[in-house]
Structure formats: structure tokens, C-alpha cells
N, C-alpha and C positions, 0 to 999 in steps of 0.2 A: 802249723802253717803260719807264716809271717806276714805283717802286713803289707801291703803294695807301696811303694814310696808315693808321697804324697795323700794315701788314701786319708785321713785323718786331717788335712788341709782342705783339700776337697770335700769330706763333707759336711766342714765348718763352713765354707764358700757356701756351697749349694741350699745350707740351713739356714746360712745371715741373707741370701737372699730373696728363697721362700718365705722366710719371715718378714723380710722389709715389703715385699709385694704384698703377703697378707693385711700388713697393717693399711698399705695404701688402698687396698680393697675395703680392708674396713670402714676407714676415715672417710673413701667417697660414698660410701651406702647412707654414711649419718648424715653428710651433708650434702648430697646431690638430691633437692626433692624434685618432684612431681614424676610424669610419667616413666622415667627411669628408674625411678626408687627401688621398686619391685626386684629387678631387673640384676640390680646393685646388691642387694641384699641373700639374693640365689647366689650371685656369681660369689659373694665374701663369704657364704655358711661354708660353697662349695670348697675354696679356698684354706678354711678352717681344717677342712677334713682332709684335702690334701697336706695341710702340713704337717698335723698329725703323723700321717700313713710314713710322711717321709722320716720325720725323729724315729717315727719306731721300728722301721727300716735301716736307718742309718745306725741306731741305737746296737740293735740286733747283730749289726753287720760287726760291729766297732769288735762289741761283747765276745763274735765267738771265732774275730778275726785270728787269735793265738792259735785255736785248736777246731779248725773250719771243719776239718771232716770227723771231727766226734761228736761233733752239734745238729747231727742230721734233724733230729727229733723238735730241738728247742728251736733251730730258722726253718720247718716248714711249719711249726704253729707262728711264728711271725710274718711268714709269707704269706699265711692264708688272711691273718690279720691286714697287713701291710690289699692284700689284694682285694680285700670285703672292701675297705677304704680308700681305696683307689677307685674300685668300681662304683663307692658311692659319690665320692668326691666328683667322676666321669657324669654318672646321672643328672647331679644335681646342678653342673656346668651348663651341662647339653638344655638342661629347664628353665635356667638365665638365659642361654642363649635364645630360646624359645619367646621369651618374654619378652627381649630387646623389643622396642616400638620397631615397628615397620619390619619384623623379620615374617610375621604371622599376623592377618587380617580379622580372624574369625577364627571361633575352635572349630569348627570344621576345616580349613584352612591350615590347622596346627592336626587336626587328627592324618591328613593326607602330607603333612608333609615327616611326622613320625613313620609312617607307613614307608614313603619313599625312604626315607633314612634306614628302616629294618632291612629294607628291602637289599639294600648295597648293604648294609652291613654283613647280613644275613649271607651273602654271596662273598663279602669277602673274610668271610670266618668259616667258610667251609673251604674258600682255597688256601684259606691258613693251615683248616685244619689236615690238609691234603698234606703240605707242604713239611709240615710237624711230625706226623706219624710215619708210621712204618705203610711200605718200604724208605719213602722217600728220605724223610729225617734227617730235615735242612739243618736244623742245632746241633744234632749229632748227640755226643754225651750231656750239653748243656740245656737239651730240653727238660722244661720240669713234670717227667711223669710220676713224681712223688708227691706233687700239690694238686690236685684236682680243683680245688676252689680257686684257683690260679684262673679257669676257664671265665671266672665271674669279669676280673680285669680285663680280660679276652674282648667277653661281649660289650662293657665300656668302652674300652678302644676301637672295637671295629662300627659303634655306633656314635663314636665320634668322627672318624673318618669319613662315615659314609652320611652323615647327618651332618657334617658343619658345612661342605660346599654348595651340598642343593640349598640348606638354608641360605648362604650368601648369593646364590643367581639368583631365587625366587624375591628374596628381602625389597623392601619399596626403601630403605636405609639407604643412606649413603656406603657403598660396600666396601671402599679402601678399610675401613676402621671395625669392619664385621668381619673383613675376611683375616685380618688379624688378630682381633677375638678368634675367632674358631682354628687360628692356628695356635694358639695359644693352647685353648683348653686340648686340643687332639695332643699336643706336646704333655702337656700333663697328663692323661688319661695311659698314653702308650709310657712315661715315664714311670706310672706307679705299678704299671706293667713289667715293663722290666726290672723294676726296681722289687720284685716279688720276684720274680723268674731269676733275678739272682741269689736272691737268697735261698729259692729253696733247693737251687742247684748248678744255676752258670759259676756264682764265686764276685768274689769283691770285688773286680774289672766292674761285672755289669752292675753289679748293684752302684758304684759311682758313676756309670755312666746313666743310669737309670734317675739317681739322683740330683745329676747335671740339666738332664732333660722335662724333668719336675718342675726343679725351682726356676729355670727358663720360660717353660710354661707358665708358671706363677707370673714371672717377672711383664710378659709379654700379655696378659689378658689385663694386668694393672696397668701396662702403658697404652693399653689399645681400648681400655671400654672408655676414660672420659672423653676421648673422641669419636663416641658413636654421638651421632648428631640426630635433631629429628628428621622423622622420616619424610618423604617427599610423596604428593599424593598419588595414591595409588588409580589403577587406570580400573573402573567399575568393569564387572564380567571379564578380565582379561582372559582369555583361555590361549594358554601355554602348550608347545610338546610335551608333555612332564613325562610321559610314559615312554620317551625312545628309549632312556638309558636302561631300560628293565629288559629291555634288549641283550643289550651288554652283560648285564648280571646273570642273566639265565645261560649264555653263551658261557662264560667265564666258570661257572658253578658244572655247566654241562661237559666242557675240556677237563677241566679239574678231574669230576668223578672219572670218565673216560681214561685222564693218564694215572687217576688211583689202579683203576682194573688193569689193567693194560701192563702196571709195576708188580701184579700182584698182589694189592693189598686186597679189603677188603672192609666193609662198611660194618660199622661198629653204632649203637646207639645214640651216640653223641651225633655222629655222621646224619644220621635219618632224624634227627630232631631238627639239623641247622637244615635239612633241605624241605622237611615239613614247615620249618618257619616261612622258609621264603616260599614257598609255594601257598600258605593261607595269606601271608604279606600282598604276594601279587592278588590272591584269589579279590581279598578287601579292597585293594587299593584299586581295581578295576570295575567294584562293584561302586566304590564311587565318584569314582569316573564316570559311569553311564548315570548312576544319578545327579552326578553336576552337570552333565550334558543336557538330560533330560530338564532340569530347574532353567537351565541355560536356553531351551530351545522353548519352555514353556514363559521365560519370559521375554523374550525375542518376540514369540508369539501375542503375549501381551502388549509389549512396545509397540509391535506392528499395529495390533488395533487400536490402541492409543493415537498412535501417528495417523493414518488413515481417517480416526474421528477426526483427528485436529485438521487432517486437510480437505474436511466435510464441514468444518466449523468456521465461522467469523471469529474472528479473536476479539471483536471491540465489542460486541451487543454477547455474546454466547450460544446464536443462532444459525442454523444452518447456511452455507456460502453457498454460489454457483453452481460447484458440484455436488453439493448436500444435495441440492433443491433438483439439480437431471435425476439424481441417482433416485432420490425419494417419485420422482417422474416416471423413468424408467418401469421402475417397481411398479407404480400405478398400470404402464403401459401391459407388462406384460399380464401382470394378474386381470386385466378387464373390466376393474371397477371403476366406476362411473367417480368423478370427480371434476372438482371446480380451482382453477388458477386464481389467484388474486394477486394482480402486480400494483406498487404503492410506490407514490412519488411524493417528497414532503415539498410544496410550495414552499417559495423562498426561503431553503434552507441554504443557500447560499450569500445572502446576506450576513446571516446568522456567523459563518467563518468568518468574514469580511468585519463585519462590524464587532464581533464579541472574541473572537479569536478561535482557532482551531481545537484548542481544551473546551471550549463550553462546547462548538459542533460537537466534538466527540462525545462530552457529557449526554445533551440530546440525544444524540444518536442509540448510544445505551438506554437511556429510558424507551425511549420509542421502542428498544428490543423488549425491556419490558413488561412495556402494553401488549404488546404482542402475544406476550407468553400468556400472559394474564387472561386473554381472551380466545387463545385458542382450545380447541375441544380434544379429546383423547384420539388421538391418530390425526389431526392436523399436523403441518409442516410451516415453520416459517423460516424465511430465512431471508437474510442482507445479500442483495446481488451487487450490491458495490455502490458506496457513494452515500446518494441518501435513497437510497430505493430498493422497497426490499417486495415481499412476497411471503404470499399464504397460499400451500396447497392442502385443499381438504376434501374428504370424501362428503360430497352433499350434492344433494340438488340446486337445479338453478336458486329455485324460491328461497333454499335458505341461506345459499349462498348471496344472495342479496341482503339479507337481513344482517349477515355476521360484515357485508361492505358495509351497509351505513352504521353498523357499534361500532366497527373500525374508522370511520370518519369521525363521530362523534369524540369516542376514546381518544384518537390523535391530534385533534383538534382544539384541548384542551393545554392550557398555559402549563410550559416550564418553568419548573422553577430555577433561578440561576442564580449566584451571587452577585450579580450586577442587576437582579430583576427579571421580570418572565420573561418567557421567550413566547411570542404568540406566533402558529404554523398552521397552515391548514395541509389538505393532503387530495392528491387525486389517485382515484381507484380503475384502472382498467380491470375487466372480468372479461373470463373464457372457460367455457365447458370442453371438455375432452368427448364428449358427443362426435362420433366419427372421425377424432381425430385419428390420425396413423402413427403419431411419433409424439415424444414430447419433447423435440425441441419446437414440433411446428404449434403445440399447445403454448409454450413460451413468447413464442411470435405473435402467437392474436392476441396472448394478456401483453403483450408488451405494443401491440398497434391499438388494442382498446384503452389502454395507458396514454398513448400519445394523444390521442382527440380527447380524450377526457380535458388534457392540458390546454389544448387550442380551442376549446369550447367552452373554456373560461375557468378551469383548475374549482378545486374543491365541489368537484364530485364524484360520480361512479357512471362509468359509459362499459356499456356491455358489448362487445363484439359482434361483430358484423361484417360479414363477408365483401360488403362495399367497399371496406375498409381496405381489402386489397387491391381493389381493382384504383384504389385513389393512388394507395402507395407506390404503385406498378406505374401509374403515369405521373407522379410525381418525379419516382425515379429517371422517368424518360426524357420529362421537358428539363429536371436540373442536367442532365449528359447532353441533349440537344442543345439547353441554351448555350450554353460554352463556345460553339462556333455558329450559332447564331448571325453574329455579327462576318463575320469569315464569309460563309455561305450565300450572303446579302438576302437574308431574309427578314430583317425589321427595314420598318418602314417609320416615315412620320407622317402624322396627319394632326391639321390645323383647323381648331375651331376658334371661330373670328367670336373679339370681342368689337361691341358695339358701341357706339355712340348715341347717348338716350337726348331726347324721343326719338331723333332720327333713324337712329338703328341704321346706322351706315357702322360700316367695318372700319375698323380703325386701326385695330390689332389683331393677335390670333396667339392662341397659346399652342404650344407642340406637346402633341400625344403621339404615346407612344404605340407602334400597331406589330404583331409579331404575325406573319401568315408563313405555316410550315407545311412542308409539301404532302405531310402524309398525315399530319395529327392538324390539318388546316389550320385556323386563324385562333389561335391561344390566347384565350381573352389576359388583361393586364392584372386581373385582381388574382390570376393563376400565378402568372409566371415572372411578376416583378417583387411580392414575399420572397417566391422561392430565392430572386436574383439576392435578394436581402442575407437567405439563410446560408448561402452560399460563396458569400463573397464576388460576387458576381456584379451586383449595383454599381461601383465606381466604373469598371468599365463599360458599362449598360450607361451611365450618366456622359460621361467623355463622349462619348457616341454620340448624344442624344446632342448634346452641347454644341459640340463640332456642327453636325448635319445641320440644327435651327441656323446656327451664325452663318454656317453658309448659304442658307433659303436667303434669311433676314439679307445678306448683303447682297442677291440677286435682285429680290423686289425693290430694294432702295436703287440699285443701279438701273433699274428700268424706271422709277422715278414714282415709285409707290410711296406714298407717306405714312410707315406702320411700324410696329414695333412688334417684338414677339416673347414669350414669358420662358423659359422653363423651369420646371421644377427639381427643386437639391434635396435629395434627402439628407437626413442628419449623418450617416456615415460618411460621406461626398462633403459635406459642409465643415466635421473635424477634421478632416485630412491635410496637414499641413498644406499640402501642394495644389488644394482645390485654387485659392487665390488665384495662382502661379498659371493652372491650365486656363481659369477664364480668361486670364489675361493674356496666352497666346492665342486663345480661341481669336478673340477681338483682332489682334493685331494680324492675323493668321489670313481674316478676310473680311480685315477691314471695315468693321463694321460700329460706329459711332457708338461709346459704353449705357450714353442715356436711351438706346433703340434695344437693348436687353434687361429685361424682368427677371429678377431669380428668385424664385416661388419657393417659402419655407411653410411647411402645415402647421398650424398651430400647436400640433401634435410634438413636436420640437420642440418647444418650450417646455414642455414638464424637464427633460433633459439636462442640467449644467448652465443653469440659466448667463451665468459669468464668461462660461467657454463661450458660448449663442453670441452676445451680443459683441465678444471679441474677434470672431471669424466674423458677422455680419459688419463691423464696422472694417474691416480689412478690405471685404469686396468691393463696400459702397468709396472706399478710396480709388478702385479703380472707375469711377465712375455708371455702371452699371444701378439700375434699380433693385431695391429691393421688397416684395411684396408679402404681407401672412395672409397662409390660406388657410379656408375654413374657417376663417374666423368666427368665433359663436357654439362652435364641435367641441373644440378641446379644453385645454386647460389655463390659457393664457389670463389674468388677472388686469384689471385697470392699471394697478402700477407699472405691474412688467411690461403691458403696452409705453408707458410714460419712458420708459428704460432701453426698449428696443429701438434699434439703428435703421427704421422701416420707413417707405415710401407711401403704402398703399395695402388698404384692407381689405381682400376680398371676403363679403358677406358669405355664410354658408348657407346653402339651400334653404336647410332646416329653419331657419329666420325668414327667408324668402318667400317659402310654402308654405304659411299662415292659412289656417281655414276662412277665416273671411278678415276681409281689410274691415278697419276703423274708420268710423268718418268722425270727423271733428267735432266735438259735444259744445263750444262755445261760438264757435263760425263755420261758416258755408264753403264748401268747397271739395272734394274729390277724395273717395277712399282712400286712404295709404294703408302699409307694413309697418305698424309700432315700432315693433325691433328694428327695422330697417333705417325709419327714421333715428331712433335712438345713434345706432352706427353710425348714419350720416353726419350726426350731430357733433358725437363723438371724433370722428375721423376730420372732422372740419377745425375744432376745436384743438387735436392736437397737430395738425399742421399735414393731415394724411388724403390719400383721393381713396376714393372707395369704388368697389366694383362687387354689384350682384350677381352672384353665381347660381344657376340652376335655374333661369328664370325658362319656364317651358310654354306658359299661358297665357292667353291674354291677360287674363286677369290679374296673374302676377306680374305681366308688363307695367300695367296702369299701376299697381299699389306701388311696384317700385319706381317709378317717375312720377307720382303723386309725394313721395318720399323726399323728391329731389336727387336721387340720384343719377350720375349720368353715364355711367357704362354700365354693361350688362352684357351676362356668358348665358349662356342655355342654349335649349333646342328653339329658342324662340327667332335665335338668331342663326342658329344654323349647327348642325353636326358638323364631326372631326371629320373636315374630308383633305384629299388630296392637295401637296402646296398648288397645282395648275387650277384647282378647283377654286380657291383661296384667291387665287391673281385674278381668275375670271369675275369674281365678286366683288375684289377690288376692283379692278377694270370698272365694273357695272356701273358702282358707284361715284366712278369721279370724270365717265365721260363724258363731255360738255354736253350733249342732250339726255343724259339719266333722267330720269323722273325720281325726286325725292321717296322714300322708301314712305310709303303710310303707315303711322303706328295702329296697331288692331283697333278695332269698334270700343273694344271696351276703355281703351287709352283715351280717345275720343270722346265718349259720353262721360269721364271722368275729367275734361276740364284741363286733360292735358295737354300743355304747349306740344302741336306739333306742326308749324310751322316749318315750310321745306327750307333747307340750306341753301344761299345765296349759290348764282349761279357760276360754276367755275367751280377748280380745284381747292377747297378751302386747307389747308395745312393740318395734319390731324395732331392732335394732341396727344402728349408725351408723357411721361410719368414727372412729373411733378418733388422734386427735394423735398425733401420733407422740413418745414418751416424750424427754423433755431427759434428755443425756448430760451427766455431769460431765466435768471436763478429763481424769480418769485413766483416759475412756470408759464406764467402769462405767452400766447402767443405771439411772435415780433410784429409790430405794425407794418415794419416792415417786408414783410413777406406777402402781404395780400396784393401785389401787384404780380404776381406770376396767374397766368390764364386759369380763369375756370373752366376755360372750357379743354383744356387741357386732359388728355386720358392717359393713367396708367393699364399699365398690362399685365397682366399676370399669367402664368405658364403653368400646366399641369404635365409634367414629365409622368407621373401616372396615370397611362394611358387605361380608358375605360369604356364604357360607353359614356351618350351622346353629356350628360352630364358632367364636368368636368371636377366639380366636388366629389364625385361618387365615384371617380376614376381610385384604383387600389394604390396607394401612398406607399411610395418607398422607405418612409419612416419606421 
């Protein structure tokens, strides 16, 4: 037999370029390091072997091309060789390819993806093996049934086939450059294949064409692995269809046997081997299947409870949240056991963000969680309900639940430490027993209303619940929804209590209070429902109101030819508001009524507030002409100099000064008890240029001390409760009609010495609030200022309406 033209070109071709591949395979194992390395070094041993299998194939072919069919003997022992070498050069491909980064996660991972590979292998080597034997006998004369080890190639090939595409869909790799590797190596595996299958009996055709498709394969795995790139990250637990195409293979293995029987033939050992592979292939690979489901489902199951803790957990402290603290409630509820709530609020932690920044609140906050921890018992519950207010739920009785509130005041009450220096907090504790309660959210409700008065009854303590507590909140809620159309419904009212002119005690003024009478919850005292106007934004227009209605009184009694003037009171929210200036001054213009015949009454209480902002709205008003008076003065917090600094008219003394247990009398001269304090004020308010007026005077006896003082007006019950403006006109009236009888000051005024001498007959002009005298730089009062009347009266106005007291009215501050 002669050789084929060209065979001897061809398998110099096919040998110079299995070798130039090999070498490039080489050269990148030595120098491509790190994770590829591995990878690099399978695919060049594999590559070794196929060049091998092919010299000694082509060698074989070369040798017994002369005399092909007397060589039966000498090319099936080089076909068995050529195919040992093929099928190892296949193995050890498929082990690179295994290796590539990102084709395989995990050996478990690689164990199931070998299994899926057998599995198509395994099905498409029995419909090889279908297609091969008898009857069918697709080769014909050129099947090799004189090489049995030929079957070795077989199973390389069909387990490169069935093994290099699942690994390229499964691979987390970039797969343009994997799926090219694995065409590679399937080229080489089915070339050493057929490059055996010819020799030991297709003939020199196949063996170069066997050969062509070898060194191709070479050629194509050396230009395709140095662009395998790294892998891209993979997506944790992905779970894939992996099992439909086992489908396919059982179908295809099932036709197959089917049209074996059906031709005639019959199953031969080989036959029941390839369908017992694939049948333990699937039995494995389904067994771990339900085992990664079950891993999968068990930690899904763990994630779960993971996730659920976390949305039981505060993330900043590590303590139970809102819903830790129902659920741990709950729990309580249903089991029966006796248990005690503690809700905790940290006093001015809001400062703390304000002035130190929101890192150090947070810092705190964490600590505070772990006082917490620190001092809770086994089966306590604490948790952060949001903010800075957290909670303790613990199985105890009242009694010891009291004892673990005050460690927990003590404990929280203690300095932080900060980088910028401590952080001093204190804390209030509301407590509530689950004692009959029904639910626990309604257990959260009373530790959260015994929380609340803990606050309003002066923070940094523990208040225990109490059923009153609701019946307060229940009408609290009612007068803040009432008051809102309050004004709408015309149900406030004003009522004026007259300031006096001392000794006379003749009215002069009258300050507007405020009176709410509601048709069904009746007459809503001021100290109720003008906070609440406070907490609710409601005071501005509760002030407009009050404002409005005085200047309209104020300009009726001046139009009937009354000589009075009338005060009211601004709280400090009404006093910021840019537009306060703006409404008093349409009030005035509005009804006309002279700016020096309106008092606007600030509590001293005011002052701790912005002292820079205070005196920049107070000089604003007093532009409009209007007075301006501080009340209470002697109550709050106002200082000697912030007096010297404020834009003020007129001091109204506070009770408390007023209500002295006994008057003084003079230790070096004769003369008539006084009010120290009062005198001191007097003194004081003379000295910087101001008129004073005692508040709360109810007594005689505080009558005399205060006009034994020198003072000359005065508010109290001495002079008269908040009544009616008709009530008010008639007292004017009383007063200035040409036969009045001068009002007598009490006995006690009298046997004290003091001037009471009646007012000349006729209408005397009443006295007005008084400017406050300009200070030169050296402070000194102007001399020029002492010719403005002394007898002249400022007013002052309590827009917190109270009883008959006018100090003791509830301050909208």
C-alpha cells in the first residue's frame, strides 16, 4: 500500500504545530504565576502527552504506510499505545480545565460537576456505542474491533464532550476564553481518538486527519488559556437547574437501547457497564443534590434566624428594638407571669448631639446600652425603643422592681467619658406592673405615661403608674382638640383685673386675663390649657387673640373718656416671631389706640432664654411706642446687670417678695413697717430709671408694708379680681365720678402712717407707664429725666390667665 499524496507533509504540518503549541504551553506555565499556575502546568504535562501519542502515531503511520495491511500486529500495538496516551493526555486536560480559577468553587462543587460530566458522557458513549456495533455499524469496515483499548480514547472523548460545556455555563470565568479551552482540549481528545482508530484499522486518511485535529487542538488551547482572565465573583448559594439536562441523557441512552433491540442487536457487557455508569452517575449526583438542598435549606433556615434576630436588635447599643421588647411582652402575656416594665428617658441628651455632635450621642448611647447589660438579671429584657429611651422588661415584683429603678438611676447617672470630657445625664424612670393588664402594648402605655410625669415632675426620678394618669391624658387629649376652635366657637373670654394707684387704690389700669369657659368640660382654668396652647403650637394664635380683643377694650374705654391703660402678656414664643413687632403694630393702628396706653408683659422667666435675641425684639416693640414691663420679677432668673441691659419700663414685684411673714420696721427711725425686698426693688427700679408695681398684694397688711415701701401701684385681690371689661368700667366709673368718695386704704395702711389722703376733687389724669430714664456711659441716671410724673402708673398685663392673683396666673413661657 502506497502512501496518500501529501500524507508525509501533513504530518510534518500537524507535528511542527503540536510542537510550537506545546512549547507555548510550556513557556506560559513557567512564567504565568499565581492563581493560574496550577492550572498552566496540567494543561502543558497534558499537552506533553499528547504530543507524544501524536509522533508515535504518526511515526507508526509513516513506518508501515508501504505495506499497511501486513502490519496488522505492529499498528494495533501502537494504536493501543497512541490511545493509552490520548486518553491520558484527555484526563489530564479535562483536570486543567477543572482547575482554571472560577470554573469550580469548592471540591464539592468539582465533585458534582465531574458527576454531571460522567453523566452526558456516560449517555453519549453508549449511543456511540449503539451506533458502532452491530447491527447498526455506522464505520462499517473502518471500525476498530481489533483494538479494544481503543475504548480508553472513547471514554476521554466522550468525557470531554460531555464535561467541557457544563463546565463553561457553570464557570463564574469570563467564558469567551473557557469555552475555547474546552474546544480545544475536546479537539485533541476525539483527535487522539481517531488518530488510534486509524491506525488500527480506518487507514492513513484517518490517521491524518486524526492528526490535523490533535495539533489544532494543541494549537487552540495554547491560544485560548492566556486569555482566561480572573474570575468574576461568584453569586453565594446560587442554586441552578443543573439536573434538567439528565433528562436528555436518559431519554437519548433510552431511544438508543430501544432502536439497538428493535435492529436486532443485543447488549454485550460493554453495553451494561456504560448504562450502570450512568445510572450510579445519576443515582450520586441526586444524592447530592438533596444534600446541597438540604445545606441550602438549613442555612436559609439559619439566615432566617439571623435576619429576624437582627430585626429584634438595635444596631447601635446591641439591645433589643421595639419589636424585641412586644415580642419579649407578648411572651410575658401569654405565659402569665407576673412582670414589671421599665421605660427610661436620658435627660438632656439632646443637648449632648447639639453641642458634642452626633458621634459622641452615639458613643453614649452605647454605653448606656452597656450599663444596661451590666445590671440586668437572667431573663431581664432591655431594649432601645428609639432615640434615647430605651427599656427594661423583667420578671419581679413591684418591691424589686423598684430597687433595680434606683441602681438604674444611680448606674445612668454617672459621667461619660468623652474625648472632649464627661458627659454629665441624668435619667427618668416610668414603672408599670403587668397586674391585670390585658395586652402588652397597653403595659407599654402606662410605663410610657409613668415616663411622662416622671419628666414633668422635674426629670431624674422614678414615678410609678397610676391609673389617674389616664384619666389626665384623656383630658388633656380633649382640651388640646377643643382648644383649636376655641376661639372659632367664641368661647374665651377676657377678664380684667384693675391695677391700682397706692394709697388711693383708685384703678388706673387693668391687666387682660385670660378666661376659657367650655360648654361641657365648663371653665378650663389657665394653668390647664395655656402649657398645653404652649405644647402645641397653639399660643401665637391664643396671643393675636388676646392682643386684638385688649386694644379693642383699651380703645373703647378711652373713647368713653376713661383714663387707663391696659397690660398684656407675650410669651417668649410670640416675642421670637419675626412678625410679633408687625401684628402689635396693626393691632394699635387697627383700633386706634395711643402705643404708650399698651403694657407688654415679659415673665422674667424669659430671660434665662437668648438674652441678645430678648433684648433685640424688646427694643423693636418699644420703637413702636408701646411699654414694656418684666413680670415676676424676683421668681426667675434675671440678674442685676441683665436688668441694666434690658429695654424695660416697669418691674412688676413678685408676690413672693410681697408675702413677707412680717414687715420690718426701721431700727434707727420711727415710722411704719415696710417689705425689705419690696423696698430694695423700689429702690432699685428708681435708681435705674423704672416704675414698679406690686403684684399679689391680697392683705391689708401687705397693703401698708407695700406703701410703707413707697410704692405706688399695686395688683392683687386687694384691689379687685379678674372680672368682666363692664365690671372694670363700672369701677372706673366709680372712681372718677365727681361725687365718689375717695377709696379708704385698710386700717392696717392707716395705723401704719400711711399717706392716705383722698385725691383732689375731679378727674385727676391717671398715670401712664413711664420711659424708662436714658443712662449716660458712666451709668448714672440723666438728671434730666426726673421731671416726668411720679405719680405716674405703669401697667402691666398677665395674658396668663389664672386665678385672682395675677403672678400665679400659668405663664405662657
Amino acid at each position: 500500500m502506497h502512501l496518500p499524496p501529501g500524507l508525509a507533509v501533513g504530518a510534518a504540518l500537524s507535528w511542527l504545530v503540536a510542537a510550537s503549541a506545546t512549547v507555548l504551553l510550556t513557556v506560559g506555565a513557567r512564567r504565568r504565576p499565581g492563581v493560574h499556575r496550577p492550572a498552566l502546568v496540567l494543561v502543558a504535562v497534558a499537552a506533553g502527552l499528547a504530543l507524544v501519542s501524536l509522533l508515535a502515531g504518526l511515526g507508526a503511520a509513516l513506518d508501515a504506510a508501504g505495506h499497511w495491511g501486513h502490519e496488522q500486529g505492529m499498528r494495533t500495538g501502537w494504536a493501543t499505545a497512541v490511545a493509552v496516551g490520548a486518553a491520558a493526555s484527555g484526563l489530564t486536560f479535562l483536570a486543567g480545565l477543572l482547575r482554571v480559577p472560577g470554573v469550580v468553587a469548592s471540591p464539592a462543587a468539582t465533585v458534582r460537576l465531574v458527576l454531571d460530566g460522567l453523566i452526558m458522557a456516560a449517555a453519549l458513549w453508549s449511543v456511540g456505542w449503539v451506533l458502532v456495533s452491530e447491527p447498526t455499524r455506522l464505520l462499517g469496515d473502518a471500525t476498530p474491533v481489533a483494538c479494544t483499548p481503543i475504548l480508553l480514547a472513547t471514554v476521554s472523548a466522550a468525557l470531554a464532550v460531555g464535561l467541557g460545556p457544563i463546565a463553561v455555563c457553570r464557570a463564574a470565568a469570563p467564558r469567551p476564553p473557557l469555552a475555547a479551552l474546552a474546544a480545544g482540549i475536546t479537539a485533541v481528545t476525539c483527535g487522539g481518538l481517531v488518530l488510534a482508530g486509524g491506525l488500527c484499522q480506518a487507514g492513513p486518511g484517518a490517521v491524518l486527519t486524526g492528526a490535523g485535529l490533535l495539533a489544532a487542538g494543541l494549537l487552540g488551547v495554547a491560544l485560548s488559556i492566556p486569555r482566561v482572565g480572573r474570575p468574576r465573583r461568584a453569586e453565594p448559594d446560587r442554586i441552578d437547574r443543573d439536573g434538567d439536562y439528565t433528562v436528555l441523557a436518559v431519554v437519548a441512552m433510552t431511544a438508543a437501547a430501544m432502536y439497538h433491540l428493535l435492529e436486532g442487536g443485543r447488549f454485550t457487557a460493554l453495553s451494561i457497564l456504560g448504562s450502570a455508569v450512568e445510572g450510579f452517575a445519576l443515582v450520586a449526583r441526586q444524592s447530592l443534590t438533596l444534600r446541597d438542598m438540604r445545606g441550602y435549606a438549613g442555612r436559609l433556615a439559619e439566615r432566617e434566624a439571623h435576619f429576624r434576630e437582627l430585626a429584634h436588635t438595635d444596631a447601635l447599643t446591641g439591645l433589643a428594638n421595639r419589636r424585641g421588647l412586644l415580642r419579649a411582652l407578648h411572651g410575658c402575656a401569654e405565659t402569665g407571669a407576673a412582670c414589671v416594665l421599665l421605660t427610661l428617658d436620658l435627660d438632656g441628651f439632646k443637648h449632648v448631639n447639639d453641642v458634642r455632635g452626633h458621634e459622641a450621642g452615639d458613643a453614649v448611647l452605647a454605653e448606656v446600652g452597656r450599663r444596661l447589660r451590666a445590671c440586668l438579671r437572667p431573663g431581664d429584657v432591655a431594649a432601645r425603643l428609639g432615640g434615647d429611651e430605651f427599656a427594661v422588661l423583667m420578671p419581679a415584683t413591684p418591691v424589686e422592681a423598684d430597687r433595680v429603678a434606683e441602681r438604674l438611676l444611680g448606674v445612668l447617672g454617672q459621667a461619660y467619658d468623652q474625648v472632649d470630657g464627661p458627659v454629665f445625664l441624668s435619667v427618668s424612670i416610668g414603672v408599670a406592673g403587668c397586674g391585670g393588664v390585658p395586652d402588652a402594648e397597653l403595659l407599654l402605655r402606662h410605663a410610657d405615661l409613668a415616663l411622662r410625669y416622671a419628666k414633668q415632675r422635674g426629670k431624674n426620678r422614678i414615678e410609678r403608674y397610676d391609673a389617674a394618669y389616664e384619666q389626665l391624658l384623656r383630658r388633656r387629649t380633649t382640651l388640646e382638640h377643643e382648644l383649636r376652635g376655641a376661639i372659632e366657637r367664641d368661647e374665651l373670654r377676657l377678664a380684667f383685673q384693675p391695677v391700682a394707684s397706692l394709697p388711693s387704690v383708685r384703678p388706673v389700669g387693668a391687666e387682660a386675663l385670660l378666661r376659657w369657659h367650655h360648654p361641657e368640660l365648663g371653665n378650663v382654668r389657665p394653668d390647664e390649657f395655656i402649657p398645653l396652647a404652649e405644647e402645641c403650637g397653639m399660643i401665637a394664635k391664643l396671643g393675636a387673640w388676646v392682643l386684638n380683643q385688649a386694644c379693642q377694650q383699651l380703645s373703647r374705654w378711652l373713647a368713653d373718656g376713661h383714663d387707663v391703660w391696659v397690660s398684656v402678656n407675650v410669651s417668649p414664643r410670640e416675642l421670637h416671631a419675626p412678625e410679633y413687632v408687625v401684628l402689635v403694630a396693626e393691632a394699635l393702628r387697627a383700633h386706634r389706640v395711643p402705643p404708650q396706653r399698651l403694657v407688654l408683659e415679659v415673665t422674667e422667666h424669659a430671660v434665662a432664654t437668648d438674652l441678645d435675641e430678648l433684648i433685640r425684639r424688646l427694643t423693636a416693640l418699644r420703637l413702636t411706642g408701646v411699654r414694656i414691663a418684666l413680670d415676676d420679677f424676683g421668681a426667675g432668673y434675671s440678674s442685676l446687670g441683665q436688668l441694666r441691659r434690658l429695654p424695660i419700663d416697669i418691674l412688676k414685684i413678685d408676690h413672693s417678695l410681697v408675702a413677707e411673714h412680717e414687715p420690718v420696721r426701721p431700727v434707727d427711725r420711727d415710722g411704719p413697717a415696710f417689705a425689705p425686698m419690696v423696698d430694695i426693688v423700689m429702690r432699685l427700679g428708681h435708681q435705674l430709671g423704672l416704675e414698679v408695681i406690686a403684684e399679689g398684694v391680697t392683705t391689708p397688711t401687705e397693703l401698708a408694708a407695700v406703701v410703707a415701701a413707697g410704692c405706688r401701684f399695686g395688683q392683687g385681690a386687694a384691689f379687685g379680681w379678674g372680672v368682666p371689661a363692664e365690671h372694670l368700667e363700672a369701677m372706673l366709673e366709680a372712681a372718677t365720678s365727681p361725687g365718689a368718695r375717695p377709696a379708704s386704704a385698710p386700717p392696717a395702711a392707716r395705723s401704719a402712717g400711711a399717706d392716705v389722703r383722698p385725691p383732689a376733687t375731679g378727674v385727676r389724669p391717671t398715670a401712664l407707664p413711664v420711659p424708662r430714664r436714658q443712662q449716660g456711659a458712666s451709668g448714672q441716671v440723666d438728671p434730666g429725666a426726673e421731671g416726668a410724673s411720679r405719680d405716674d402708673a405703669p401697667t402691666p398685663v398677665n395674658q396668663h390667665v389664672g386665678s385672682v392673683d395675677s403672678s400665679r396666673e400659668m405663664r405662657q413661657a
